[in-house]
VOVEXMI-925979 format. One line per field, with one value per residue (C-alpha): residue in three letters; chain; x, y, z; residue number from 1. Coordinates in steps of 0.02 Angstrom, whole numbers. Example, Ala and Ser with C-alpha at 12.3 -4.5 7.8 and 13.67 -1.06 7.14 Angstrom:
# VOVEXMI-925979
rest: [ALA SER]
kette: [A A]
east: [615 684]
north: [-225 -53]
up: [390 357]
nr: [1 2]
# end
This chain:
# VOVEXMI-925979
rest: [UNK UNK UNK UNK UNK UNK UNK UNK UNK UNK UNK UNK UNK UNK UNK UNK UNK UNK UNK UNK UNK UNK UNK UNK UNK UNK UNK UNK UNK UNK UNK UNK UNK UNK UNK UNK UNK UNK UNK UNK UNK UNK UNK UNK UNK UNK UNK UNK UNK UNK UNK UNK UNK UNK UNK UNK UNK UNK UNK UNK UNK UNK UNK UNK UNK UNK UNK UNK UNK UNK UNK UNK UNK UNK UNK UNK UNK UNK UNK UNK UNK UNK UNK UNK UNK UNK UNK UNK UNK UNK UNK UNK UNK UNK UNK UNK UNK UNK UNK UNK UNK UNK UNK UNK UNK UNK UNK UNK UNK UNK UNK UNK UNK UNK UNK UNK UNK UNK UNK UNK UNK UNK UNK UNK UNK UNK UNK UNK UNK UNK UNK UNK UNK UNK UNK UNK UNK UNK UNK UNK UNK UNK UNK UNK UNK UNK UNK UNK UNK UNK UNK UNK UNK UNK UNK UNK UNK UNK UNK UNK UNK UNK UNK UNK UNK UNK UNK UNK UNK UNK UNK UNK UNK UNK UNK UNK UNK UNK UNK UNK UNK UNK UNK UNK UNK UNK UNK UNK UNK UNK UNK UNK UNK UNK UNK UNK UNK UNK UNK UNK UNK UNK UNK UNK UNK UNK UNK UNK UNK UNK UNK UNK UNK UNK UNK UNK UNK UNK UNK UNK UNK UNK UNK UNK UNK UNK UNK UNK UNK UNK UNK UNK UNK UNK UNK UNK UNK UNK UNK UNK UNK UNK UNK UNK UNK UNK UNK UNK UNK UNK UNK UNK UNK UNK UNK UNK UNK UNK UNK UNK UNK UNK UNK UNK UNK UNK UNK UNK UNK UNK UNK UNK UNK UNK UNK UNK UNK UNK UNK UNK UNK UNK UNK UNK UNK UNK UNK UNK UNK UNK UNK UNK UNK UNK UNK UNK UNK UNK UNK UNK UNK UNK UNK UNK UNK UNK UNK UNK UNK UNK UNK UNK UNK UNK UNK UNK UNK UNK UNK UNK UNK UNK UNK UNK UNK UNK UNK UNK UNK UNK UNK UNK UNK UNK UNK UNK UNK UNK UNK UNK UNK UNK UNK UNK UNK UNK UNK UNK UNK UNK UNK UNK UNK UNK UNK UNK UNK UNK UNK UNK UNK UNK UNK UNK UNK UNK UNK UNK UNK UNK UNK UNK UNK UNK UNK UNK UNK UNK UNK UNK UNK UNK UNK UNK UNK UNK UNK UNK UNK UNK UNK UNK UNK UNK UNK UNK UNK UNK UNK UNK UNK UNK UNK UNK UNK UNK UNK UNK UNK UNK UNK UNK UNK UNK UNK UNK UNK UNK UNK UNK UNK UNK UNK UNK UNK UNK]
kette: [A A A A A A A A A A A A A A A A A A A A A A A A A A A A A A A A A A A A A A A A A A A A A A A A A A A A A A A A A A A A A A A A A A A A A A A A A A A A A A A A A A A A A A A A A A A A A A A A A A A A A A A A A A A A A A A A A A A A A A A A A A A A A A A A A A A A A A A A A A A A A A A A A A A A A A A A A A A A A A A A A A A A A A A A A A A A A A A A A A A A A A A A A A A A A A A A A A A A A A A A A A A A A A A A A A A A A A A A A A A A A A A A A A A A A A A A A A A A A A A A A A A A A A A A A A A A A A A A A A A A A A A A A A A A A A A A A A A A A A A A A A A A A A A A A A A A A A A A A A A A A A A A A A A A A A A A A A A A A A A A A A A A A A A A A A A A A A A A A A A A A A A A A A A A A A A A A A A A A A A A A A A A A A A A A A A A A A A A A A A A A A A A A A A A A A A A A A A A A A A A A A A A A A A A A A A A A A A A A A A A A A A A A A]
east: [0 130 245 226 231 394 448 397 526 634 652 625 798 895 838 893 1045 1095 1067 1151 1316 1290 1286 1123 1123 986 888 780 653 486 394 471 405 398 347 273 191 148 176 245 252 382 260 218 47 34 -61 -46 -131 -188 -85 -7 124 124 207 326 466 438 437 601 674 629 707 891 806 661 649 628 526 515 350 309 329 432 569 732 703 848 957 1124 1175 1358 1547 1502 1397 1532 1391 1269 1099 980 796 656 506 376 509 589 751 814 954 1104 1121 1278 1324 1328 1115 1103 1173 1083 908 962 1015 845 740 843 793 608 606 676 531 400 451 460 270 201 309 202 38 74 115 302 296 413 599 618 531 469 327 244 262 165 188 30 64 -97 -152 -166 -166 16 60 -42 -82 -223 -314 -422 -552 -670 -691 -731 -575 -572 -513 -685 -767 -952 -1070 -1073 -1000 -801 -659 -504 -358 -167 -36 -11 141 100 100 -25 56 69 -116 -205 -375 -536 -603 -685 -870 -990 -1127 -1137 -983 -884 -741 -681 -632 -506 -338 -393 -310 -424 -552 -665 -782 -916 -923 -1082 -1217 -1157 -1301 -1204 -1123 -948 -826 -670 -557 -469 -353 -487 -415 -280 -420 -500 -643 -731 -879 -987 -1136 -1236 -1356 -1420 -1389 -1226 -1143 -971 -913 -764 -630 -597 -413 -295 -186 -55 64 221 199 118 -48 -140 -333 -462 -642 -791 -946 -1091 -1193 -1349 -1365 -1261 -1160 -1001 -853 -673 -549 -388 -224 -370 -480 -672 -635 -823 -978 -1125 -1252 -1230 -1327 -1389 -1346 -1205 -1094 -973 -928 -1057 -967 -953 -1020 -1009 -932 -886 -760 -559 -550 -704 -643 -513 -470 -365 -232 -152 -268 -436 -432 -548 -428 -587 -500 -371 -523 -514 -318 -220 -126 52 127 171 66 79 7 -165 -284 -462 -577 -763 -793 -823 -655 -686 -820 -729 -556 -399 -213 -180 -36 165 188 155 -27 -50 -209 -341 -523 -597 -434 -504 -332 -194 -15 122 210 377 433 546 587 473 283 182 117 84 -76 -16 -196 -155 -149 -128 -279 -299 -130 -105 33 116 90 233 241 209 346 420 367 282 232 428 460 548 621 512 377 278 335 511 675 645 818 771 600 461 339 142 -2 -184 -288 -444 -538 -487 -322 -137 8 78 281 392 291 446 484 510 493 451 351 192 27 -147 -297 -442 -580 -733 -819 -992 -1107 -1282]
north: [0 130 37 205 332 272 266 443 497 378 463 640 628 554 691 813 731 741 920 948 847 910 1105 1179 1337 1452 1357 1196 1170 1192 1059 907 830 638 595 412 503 695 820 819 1000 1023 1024 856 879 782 786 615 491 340 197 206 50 31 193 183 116 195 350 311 288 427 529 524 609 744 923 1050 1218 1371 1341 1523 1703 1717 1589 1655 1692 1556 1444 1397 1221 1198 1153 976 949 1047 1129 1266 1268 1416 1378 1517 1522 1424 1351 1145 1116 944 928 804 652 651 471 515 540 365 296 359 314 137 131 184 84 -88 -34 20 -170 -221 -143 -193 -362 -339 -286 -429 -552 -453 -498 -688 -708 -732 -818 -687 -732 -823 -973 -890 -883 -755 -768 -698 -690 -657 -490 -408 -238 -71 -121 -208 -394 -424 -404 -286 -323 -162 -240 -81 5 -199 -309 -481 -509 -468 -635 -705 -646 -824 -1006 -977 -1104 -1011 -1116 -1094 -1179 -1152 -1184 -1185 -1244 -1263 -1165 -1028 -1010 -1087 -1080 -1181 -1295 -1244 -1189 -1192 -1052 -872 -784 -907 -923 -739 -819 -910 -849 -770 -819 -745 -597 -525 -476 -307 -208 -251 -343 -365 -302 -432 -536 -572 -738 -799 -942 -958 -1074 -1118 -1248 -1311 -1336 -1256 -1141 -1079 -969 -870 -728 -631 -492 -581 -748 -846 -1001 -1068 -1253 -1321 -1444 -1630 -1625 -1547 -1455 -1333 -1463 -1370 -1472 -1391 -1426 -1370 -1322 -1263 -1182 -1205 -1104 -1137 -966 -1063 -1189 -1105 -1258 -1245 -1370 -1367 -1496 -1521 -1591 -1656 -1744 -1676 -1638 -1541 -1477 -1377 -1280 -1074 -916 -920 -772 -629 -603 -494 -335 -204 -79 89 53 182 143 223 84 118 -80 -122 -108 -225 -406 -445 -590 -636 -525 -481 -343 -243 -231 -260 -339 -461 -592 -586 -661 -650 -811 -851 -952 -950 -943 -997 -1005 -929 -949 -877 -948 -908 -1110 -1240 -1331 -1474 -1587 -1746 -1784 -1729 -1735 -1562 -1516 -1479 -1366 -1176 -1135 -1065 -955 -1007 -930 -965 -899 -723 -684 -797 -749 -848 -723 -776 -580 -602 -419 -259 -226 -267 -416 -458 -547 -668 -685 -586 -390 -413 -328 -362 -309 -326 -260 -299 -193 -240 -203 -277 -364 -470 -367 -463 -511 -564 -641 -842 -935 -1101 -1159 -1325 -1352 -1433 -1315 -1263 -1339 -1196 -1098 -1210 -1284 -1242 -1377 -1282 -1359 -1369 -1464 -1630 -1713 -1651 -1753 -1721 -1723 -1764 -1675 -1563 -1608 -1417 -1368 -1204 -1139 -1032 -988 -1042 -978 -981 -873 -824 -681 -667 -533 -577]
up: [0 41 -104 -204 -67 -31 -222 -223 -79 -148 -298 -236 -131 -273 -384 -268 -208 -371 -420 -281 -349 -502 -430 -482 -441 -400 -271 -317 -433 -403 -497 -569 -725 -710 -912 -837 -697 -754 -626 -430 -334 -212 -72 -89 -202 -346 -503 -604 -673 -607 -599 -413 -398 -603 -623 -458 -528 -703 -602 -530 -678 -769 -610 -730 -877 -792 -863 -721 -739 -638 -543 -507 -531 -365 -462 -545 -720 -733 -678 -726 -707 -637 -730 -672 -814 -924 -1022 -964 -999 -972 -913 -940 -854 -977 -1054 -1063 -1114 -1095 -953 -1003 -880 -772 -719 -553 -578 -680 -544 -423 -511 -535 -355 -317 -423 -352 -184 -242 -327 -147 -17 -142 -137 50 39 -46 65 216 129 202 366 426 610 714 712 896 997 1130 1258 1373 1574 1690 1870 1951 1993 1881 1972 1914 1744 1712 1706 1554 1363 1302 1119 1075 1029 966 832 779 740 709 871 922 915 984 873 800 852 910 968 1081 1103 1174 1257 1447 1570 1767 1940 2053 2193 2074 2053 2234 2265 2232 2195 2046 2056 1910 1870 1829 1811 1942 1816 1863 2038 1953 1891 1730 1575 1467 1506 1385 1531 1519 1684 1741 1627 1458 1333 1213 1324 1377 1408 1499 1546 1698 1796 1950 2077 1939 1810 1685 1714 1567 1575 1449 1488 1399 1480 1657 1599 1600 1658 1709 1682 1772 1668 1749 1700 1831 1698 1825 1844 1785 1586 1441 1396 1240 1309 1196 1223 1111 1118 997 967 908 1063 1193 1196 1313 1292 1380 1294 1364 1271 1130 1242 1298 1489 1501 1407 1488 1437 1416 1338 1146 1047 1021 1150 1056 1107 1032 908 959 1142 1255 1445 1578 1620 1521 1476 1429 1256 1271 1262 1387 1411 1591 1726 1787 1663 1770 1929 2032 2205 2251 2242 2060 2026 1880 1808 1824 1681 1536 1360 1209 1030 1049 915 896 773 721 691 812 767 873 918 969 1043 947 932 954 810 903 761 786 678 496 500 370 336 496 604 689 765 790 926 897 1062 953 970 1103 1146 1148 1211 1054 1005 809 765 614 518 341 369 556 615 803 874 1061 1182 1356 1495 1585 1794 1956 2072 1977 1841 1693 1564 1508 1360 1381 1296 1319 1199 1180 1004 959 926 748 636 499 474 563 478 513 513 520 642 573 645 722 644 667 700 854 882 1016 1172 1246 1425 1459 1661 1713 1809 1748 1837 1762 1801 1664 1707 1605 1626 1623 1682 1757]
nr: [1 2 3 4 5 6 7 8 9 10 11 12 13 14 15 16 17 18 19 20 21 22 23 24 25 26 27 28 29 30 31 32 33 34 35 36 37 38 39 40 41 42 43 44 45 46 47 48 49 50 51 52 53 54 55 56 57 58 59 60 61 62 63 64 65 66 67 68 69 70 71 72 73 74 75 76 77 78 79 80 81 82 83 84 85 86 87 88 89 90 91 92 93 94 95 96 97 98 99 100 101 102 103 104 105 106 107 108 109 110 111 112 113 114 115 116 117 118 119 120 121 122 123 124 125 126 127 128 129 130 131 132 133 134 135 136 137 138 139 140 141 142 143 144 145 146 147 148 149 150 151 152 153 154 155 156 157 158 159 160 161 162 163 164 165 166 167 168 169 170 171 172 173 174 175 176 177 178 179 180 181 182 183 184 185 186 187 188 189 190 191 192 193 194 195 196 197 198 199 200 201 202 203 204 205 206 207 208 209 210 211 212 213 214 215 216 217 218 219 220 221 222 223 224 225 226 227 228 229 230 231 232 233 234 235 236 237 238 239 240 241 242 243 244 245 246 247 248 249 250 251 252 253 254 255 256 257 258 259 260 261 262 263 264 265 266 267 268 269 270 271 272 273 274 275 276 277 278 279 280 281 282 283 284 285 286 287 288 289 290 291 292 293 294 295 296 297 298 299 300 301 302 303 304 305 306 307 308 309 310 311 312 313 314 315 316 317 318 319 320 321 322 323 324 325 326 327 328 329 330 331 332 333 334 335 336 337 338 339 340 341 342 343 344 345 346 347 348 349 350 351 352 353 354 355 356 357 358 359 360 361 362 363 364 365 366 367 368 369 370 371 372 373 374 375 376 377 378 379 380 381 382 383 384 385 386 387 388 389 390 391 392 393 394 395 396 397 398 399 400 401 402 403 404 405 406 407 408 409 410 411 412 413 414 415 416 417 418 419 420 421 422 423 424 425 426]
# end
């Protein structure tokens, strides 16, 4: 998209870097005449055809043989070009003259045009997604108040990232101990998931007027609970899963039944029923509350009391779909996902330094970033991942549905928190 912006500058400062080698005298030109391209003012206005990344590189080449005319009354009546050029050449207002082309200016465009040839290439590579260079995870450590210790995912004006107005799946990898997240057991109904340590919060202050979701780590299992104006329910997972090993858990909700289903490491570990309907976050809603708006990753994302805990752990590989990609047990795939039609938002957390986090789905629409804070002061980026040490660029296997083939499972130790609530508003 900005492939010809950037041809235009391009070009612009080897044009002038060259009248300026080849001593032009008289100040610079007001208007340069691109024949591919018509005519670009000084200021940055252009008047040209259409043809945008066509004519880029045809304007870059051009650059070594432009005319240049006074663009005002307030210009010299002429310029006189220096003894580089070992000729002199007179240019009257109204008036063309064709300018001989140093080498030093041939250069120059050619020089410009490879690198033009070199970020447009880099723009199309961008259209499909390039997992981050790194095998990395996210830890948290618990420490989720005033706002830090977690990632936030605008989620208004809409994004993909937005999902619940029809049937959804969330999955991810997590990486905890029990003694990192106590409390329990798990409870079922309502909005009990938010007593857990919250993974995942997508919770509404107050009664959603769509609804609202969230996963938590609840007594070492998985609570999962969705809500949508004064209805909701939580169901509790089987499967203790923060036992220090990773475990892939995913999250179905079916927006035509209400259906609920927690599957851990492929296998059904609980179903319940839940609210029909959309529980998306309604566009353009006004609040009162800052993080409404917000998905949020790793912390009560409301910072409503130290009854509501945030999950220490690590995460990895979260993936938001609008399809119910499971329905029976699984192998869940040990390769890092490749988003597809039905993939809303998809975090591979392979950044390894900074405080944003790239969404991989094509154009990267739902970007997230780490608040960092709290004592120890999280999230941190680690080097610890479910999926084997890649031996060049890893390969991806979409999940779909139900098959992948699963690899070696890593016997990686560490030592996140988990705590998977769901919100959900009566």
């Amino acid at each position: 998209m900005g492939g010809c912006a950037v041809c235009n500058a391009l070009c612009d400062a080897t044009y002038a870097a060259a009248y300026q080698q080849g001593g032009l005298e008289g100040g610079t030109p007001a208007r340069v005449h691109h024949p591919a391209a018509g005519w670009r003012s000084q200021r940055g206005t252009e008047r040209r055809p259409a043809g945008g990344r066509a004519l880029a590189c045809a304007r870059l080449a051009d650059c070594a043989r432009d005319r240049v005319t006074p663009g005002n009354d307030s210009m010299p009546m002429g310029f006189r070009i220096g003894t580089r050029h070992q000729s002199e050449y007179r240019y009257t207002k109204g008036n063309r003259y064709p300018m001989p082309v140093p080498r030093t200016i041939v250069l120059a465009g050619l020089v410009t045009v490879f690198c033009c040839l070199l970020l447009l290439g880099t723009s199309w590579q961008y259209a499909t997604p390039v997992r981050a260079q790194g095998n990395y995870a996210l830890r948290f450590y618990g420490t989720g108040r005033d706002n830090v210790d977690r990632v936030r995912i605008r989620i208004d004006p809409h994004v993909p990232a937005d999902i619940g107005a029809g049937d959804f799946t969330i999955e991810f990898w997590i990486k905890a101990r029990a003694s990192d997240n106590p409390g329990g057991p798990c409870t079922t109904g309502g909005t009990a998931w938010i007593n857990g340590h919250t993974i995942v919060d997508s919770d509404i202050f107050g009664p959603g007027d769509y609804g609202d979701y969230g996963i938590s780590v609840y007594g070492g299992r998985i609570a999962y609970g969705v809500s949508r104006g004064q209805s909701g329910n939580t169901i509790c997972g089987a499967t203790p899963v923060a036992d220090g090993q990773w475990r892939h858990i995913a999250v179905t909700r079916n927006a035509t039944t209400g259906q609920l289903r927690i599957f851990v490491d492929g296998r059904l570990d609980a179903q319940g029923d839940g609210p029909a309907g959309d529980v998306s976050y309604r566009d353009n809603r006004e609040t009162r509350y800052a993080n409404d708006p917000y998905l949020v990753l790793g912390a009560e994302k409301h910072d409503a009391g130290p009854e509501y805990p945030s999950y220490a752990g690590l995460l990895d590989e979260l993936r938001l779909s609008t399809t119910l990609r499971y329905s029976n047990d699984f192998t869940p795939s040990r390769q890092p996902f490749v988003p597809d039609a039905q993939t809303a938002a998809l975090y591979h957390f392979d950044e390894g330094s900074g405080t944003m986090v790239g969404d991989a789905t094509p154009g990267g629409l739902s970007p997230g970033m780490l608040s960092i804070g709290g004592s120890p002061a999280g999230p941190v980026w680690e080097a610890d991942t479910p999926f084997p040490s890649p031996t060049a660029t890893p390969s991806r296997t979409s999940t779909p549905g139900v098959t992948a083939t699963p690899a070696a499972t890593p016997a990686t130790t560490m030592q996140p928190r988990l705590a998977l609530p769901l919100i959900t508003q009566p």
